[in-house]
Structures are given as structure tokens and as C-alpha cells.
Backbone as a ProteinNet text record, in pm:
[ID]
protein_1_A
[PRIMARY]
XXXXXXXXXXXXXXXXXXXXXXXXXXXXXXXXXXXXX
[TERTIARY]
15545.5	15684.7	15728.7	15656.5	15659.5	15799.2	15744	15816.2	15977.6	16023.9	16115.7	16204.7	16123.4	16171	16198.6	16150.4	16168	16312.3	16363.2	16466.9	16551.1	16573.1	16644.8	16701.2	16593.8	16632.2	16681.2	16642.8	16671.3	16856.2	16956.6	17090.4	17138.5	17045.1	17074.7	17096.7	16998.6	16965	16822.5	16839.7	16715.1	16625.9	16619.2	16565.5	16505.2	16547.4	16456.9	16336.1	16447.7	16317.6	16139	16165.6	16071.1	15983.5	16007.3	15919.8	15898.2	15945.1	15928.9	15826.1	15799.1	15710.9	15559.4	15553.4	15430.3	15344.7	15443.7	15404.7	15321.2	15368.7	15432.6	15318.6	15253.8	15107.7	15178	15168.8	15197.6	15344.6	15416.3	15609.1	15602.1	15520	15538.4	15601.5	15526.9	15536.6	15696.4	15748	15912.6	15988.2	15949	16060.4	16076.2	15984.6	16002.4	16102.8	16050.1	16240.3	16327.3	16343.3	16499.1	16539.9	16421.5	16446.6	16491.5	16358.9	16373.9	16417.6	16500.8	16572.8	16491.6
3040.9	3034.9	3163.6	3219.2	3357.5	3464.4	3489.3	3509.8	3475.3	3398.1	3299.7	3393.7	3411.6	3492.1	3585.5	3661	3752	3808.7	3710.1	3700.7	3685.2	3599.4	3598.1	3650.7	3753	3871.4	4015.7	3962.7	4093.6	4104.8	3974	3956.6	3997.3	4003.1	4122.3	4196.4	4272.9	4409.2	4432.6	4599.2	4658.9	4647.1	4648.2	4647.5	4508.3	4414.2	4299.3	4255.9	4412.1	4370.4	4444	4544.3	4600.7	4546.5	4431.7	4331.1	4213.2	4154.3	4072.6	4128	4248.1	4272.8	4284.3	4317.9	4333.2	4174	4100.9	3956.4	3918.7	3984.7	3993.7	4111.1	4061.6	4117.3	4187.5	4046.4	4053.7	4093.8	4081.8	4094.4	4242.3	4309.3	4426.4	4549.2	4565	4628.2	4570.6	4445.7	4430.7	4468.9	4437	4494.1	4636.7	4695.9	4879.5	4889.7	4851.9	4883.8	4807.5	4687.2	4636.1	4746.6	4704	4747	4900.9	5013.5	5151.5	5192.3	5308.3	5353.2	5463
14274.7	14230.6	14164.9	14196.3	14067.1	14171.8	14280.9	14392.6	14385.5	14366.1	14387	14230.2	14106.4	14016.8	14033.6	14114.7	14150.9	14258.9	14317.2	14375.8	14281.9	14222.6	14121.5	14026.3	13953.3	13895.9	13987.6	14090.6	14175	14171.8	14159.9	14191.7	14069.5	13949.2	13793.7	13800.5	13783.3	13798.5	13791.5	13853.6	13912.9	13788.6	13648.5	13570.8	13522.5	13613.5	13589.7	13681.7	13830.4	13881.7	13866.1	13805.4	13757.5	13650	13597.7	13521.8	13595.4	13722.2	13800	13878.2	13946.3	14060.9	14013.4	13874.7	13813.6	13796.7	13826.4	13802.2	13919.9	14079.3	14202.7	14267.9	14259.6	14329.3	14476.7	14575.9	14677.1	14738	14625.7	14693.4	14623.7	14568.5	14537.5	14631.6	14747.5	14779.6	14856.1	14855.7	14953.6	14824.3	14670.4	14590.2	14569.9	14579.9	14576.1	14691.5	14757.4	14902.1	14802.3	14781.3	14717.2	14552.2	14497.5	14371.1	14360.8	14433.2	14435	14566.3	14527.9	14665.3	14721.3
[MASK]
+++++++++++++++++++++++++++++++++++++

């Protein structure tokens, strides 16, 4: 479910998602494309 947080903060901002992906083993590497440009 951690994942799923991670979406979620992503519709914030980029700065939540950078404490979400660390959670986020595996979605790490799809939030560096969303999060970092």
C-alpha cells in the first residue's frame, strides 16, 4: 500500500514525493521520471 502513497502525494507536490519514494523501494525508479525532470 505504500505505493498507492505514493501516488497520492505525487498530485501535491514534488516534495512529497521525495519522502514517498524512499519508502518505495520498487516505484523508485517510475517516481524519478514523475517526480525529477
Amino acid at each position: 500500500g505504500k505505493y498507492t502513497q505514493v501516488i497520492t502525494y505525487r498530485g501535491h507536490s514534488n516534495e512529497r514525493i521525495d519522502i514517498s519514494f524512499k519508502y518505495s523501494a520498487a516505484f523508485t525508479k517510475t517516481i524519478s521520471i514523475r517526480g525529477r525532470p
